[in-house]
C-alpha positions in Angstrom: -0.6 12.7 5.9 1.3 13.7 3.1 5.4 13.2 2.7 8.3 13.5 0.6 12.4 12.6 1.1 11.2 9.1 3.0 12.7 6.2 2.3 12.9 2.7 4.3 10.1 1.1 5.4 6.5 2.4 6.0 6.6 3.4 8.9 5.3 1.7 12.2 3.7 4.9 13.5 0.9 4.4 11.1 -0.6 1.8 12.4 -1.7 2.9 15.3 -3.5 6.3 13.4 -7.1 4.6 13.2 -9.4 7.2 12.2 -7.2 8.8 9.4 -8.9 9.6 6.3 -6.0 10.2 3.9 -2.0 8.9 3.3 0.0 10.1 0.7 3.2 8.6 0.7 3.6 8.8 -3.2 6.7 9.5 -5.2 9.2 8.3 -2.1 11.7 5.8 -1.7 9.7 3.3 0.7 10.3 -0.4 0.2 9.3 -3.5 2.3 5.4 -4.4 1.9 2.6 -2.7 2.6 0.9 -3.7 6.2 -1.5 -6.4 6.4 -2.8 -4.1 9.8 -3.5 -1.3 7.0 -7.1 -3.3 6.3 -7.9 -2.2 9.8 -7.8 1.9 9.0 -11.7 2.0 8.6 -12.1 5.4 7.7 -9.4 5.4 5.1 -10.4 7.7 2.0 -7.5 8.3 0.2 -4.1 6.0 0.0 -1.5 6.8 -2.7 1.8 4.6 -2.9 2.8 5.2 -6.1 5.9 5.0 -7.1 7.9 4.0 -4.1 9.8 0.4 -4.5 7.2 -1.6 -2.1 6.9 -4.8 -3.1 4.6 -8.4 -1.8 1.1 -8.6 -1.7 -1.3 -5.8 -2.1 -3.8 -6.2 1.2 -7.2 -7.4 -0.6 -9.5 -6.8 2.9 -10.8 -3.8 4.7 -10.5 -0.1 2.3 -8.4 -1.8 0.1 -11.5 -3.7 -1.8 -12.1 -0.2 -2.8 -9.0 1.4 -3.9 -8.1 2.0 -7.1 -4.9 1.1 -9.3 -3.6 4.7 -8.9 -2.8 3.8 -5.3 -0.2 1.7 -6.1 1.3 2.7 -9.7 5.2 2.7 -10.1 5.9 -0.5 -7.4 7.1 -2.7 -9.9 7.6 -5.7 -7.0 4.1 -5.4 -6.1 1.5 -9.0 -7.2 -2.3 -9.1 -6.2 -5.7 -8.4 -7.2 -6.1 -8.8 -11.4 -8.5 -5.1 -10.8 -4.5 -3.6 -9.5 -3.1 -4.1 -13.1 -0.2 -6.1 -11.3 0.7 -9.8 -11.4 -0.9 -12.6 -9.5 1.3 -13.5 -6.0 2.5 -16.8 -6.6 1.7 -19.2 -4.1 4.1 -20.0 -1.3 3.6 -23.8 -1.3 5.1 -23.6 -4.8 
């Protein structure tokens, strides 16, 4: 899946697409947080977000143990995982 000219949110549709081996979404205007469901896309290869304006938590379960900090370069609203090169998510209880 590859796109350009989105913006919004990620959208819903995606979730459903299991067995899909690669997502570009790169160099859009998506914002909103990436979906927690997204740890479920087993067969996942390939996921490039960069630069979009997503923001929250990087996922840290499923595919996403494996990706690299390429996948999500140019989100500047974007905390998780010290291997992402982004900052820490604060906790909520704080």
């Amino acid at each position: 899946i590859g796109a350009r000219f989105l913006s919004g949110h990620i959208p819903q549709q995606l979730d459903h697409m299991v067995n899909v081996e690669a997502i570009d979404l790169s160099h859009n205007k998506l914002l909103g947080e990436i979906p927690k469901s997204w740890e479920k896309l087993r067969h996942i290869k390939v996921l490039d977000l960069s630069f979009n304006l997503l923001e929250g938590e990087i996922p840290s379960g499923g595919k996403f143990a494996n990706l690299s900090t390429e996948s999500f370069l140019g989100n500047y609203a974007l905390c998780g995982a010290r291997k992402f090169h982004v900052p820490l998510c604060l906790d909520k209880t704080e």
